[in-house]
N, C-alpha and C positions, 0 to 999 in steps of 0.2 A: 236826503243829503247824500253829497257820494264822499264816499273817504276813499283814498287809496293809502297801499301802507309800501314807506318805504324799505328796502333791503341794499345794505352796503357794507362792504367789506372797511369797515375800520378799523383805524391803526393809530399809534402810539404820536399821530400827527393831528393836533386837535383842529388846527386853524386849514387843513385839507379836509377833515371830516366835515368842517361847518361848509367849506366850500362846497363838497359832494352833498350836504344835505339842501342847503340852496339851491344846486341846478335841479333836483328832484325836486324836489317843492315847487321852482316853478314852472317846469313842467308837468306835476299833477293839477298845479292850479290852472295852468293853460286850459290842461283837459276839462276844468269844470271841477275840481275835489275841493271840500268847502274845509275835511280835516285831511291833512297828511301826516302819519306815525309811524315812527321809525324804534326800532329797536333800542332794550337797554341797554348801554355802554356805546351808543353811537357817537357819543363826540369825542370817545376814548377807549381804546381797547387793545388790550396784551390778552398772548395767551395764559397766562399765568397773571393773577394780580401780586404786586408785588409790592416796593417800599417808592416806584415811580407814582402810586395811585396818590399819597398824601401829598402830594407836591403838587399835582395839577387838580386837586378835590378844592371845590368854590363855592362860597353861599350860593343860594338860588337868585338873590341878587347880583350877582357876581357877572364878569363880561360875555362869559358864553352863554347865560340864559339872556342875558340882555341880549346879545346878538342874535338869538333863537327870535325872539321875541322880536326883534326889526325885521326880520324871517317874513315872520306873522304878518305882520302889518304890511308889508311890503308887498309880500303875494295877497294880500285879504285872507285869510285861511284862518284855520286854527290847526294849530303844528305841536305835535306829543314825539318829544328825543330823550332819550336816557343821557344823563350825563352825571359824572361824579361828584357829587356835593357832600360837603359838609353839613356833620350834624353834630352841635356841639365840636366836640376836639374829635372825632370821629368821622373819617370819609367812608362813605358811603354811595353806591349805587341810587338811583331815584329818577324821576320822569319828571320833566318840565314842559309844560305847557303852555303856549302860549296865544293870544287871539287877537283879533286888530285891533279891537278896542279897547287891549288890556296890557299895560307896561309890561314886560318880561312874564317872569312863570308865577302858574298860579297852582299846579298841584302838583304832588310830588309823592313818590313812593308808593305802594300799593293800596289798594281800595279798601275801605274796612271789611271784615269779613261780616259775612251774615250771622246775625244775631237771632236767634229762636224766639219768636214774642212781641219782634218789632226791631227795630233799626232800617239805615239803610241798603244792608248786603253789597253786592258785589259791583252796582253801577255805578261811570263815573259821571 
């Protein structure tokens, strides 16, 4: 499987970030990369977080994983972007995922940690 991962300067402009994460995408997908990943806070990022996060923080079902997710599908790939979601009344940082054959995101937030005795550790 080839992954490439992407790097992009983003800014406090979500629907430019999704644009800039689209032309990478399919240009990794051109090149043959089956996942493209992109950094957390990619579809949204201040230097400072501040009282602008809870206003653009969105269920995972919400329009930018869904747009993530037409991403997906669109290039065939499977596409991993950070973006600010809600959790409960609580906005939060988290990773959306999404793959052609799957509506919008399917995992979010960090990987369980390893557990001593069994579990599944640190893969996704």
């Amino acid at each position: 499987m080839k992954i490439a991962l992407g790097q992009l300067a983003s800014g406090a402009d979500v629907r430019a970030n999704l644009a800039a994460i689209d032309r990478f995408a399919a240009e990794a997908a051109g090149d043959g990369a089956a996942l493209v990943a992109f950094p957390e806070y990619a579809t949204y990022e201040k230097k400072k977080v501040d009282a602008t996060f809870p206003a653009v923080a969105e269920p995972l079902d919400g329009p930018v994983c869904r747009e993530l997710g037409t991403m997906a599908r669109r290039h065939r790939i499977a596409l991993v972007a950070g973006v600010v979601e809600t959790s409960g009344d609580v906005p939060r940082g988290g990773r959306a995922a999404g793959r052609p054959s799957l509506p919008g995101a399917r995992h979010h937030g960090p990987p369980p940690p390893h557990r001593a005795g069994g579990g599944r550790g640190g893969d996704l």
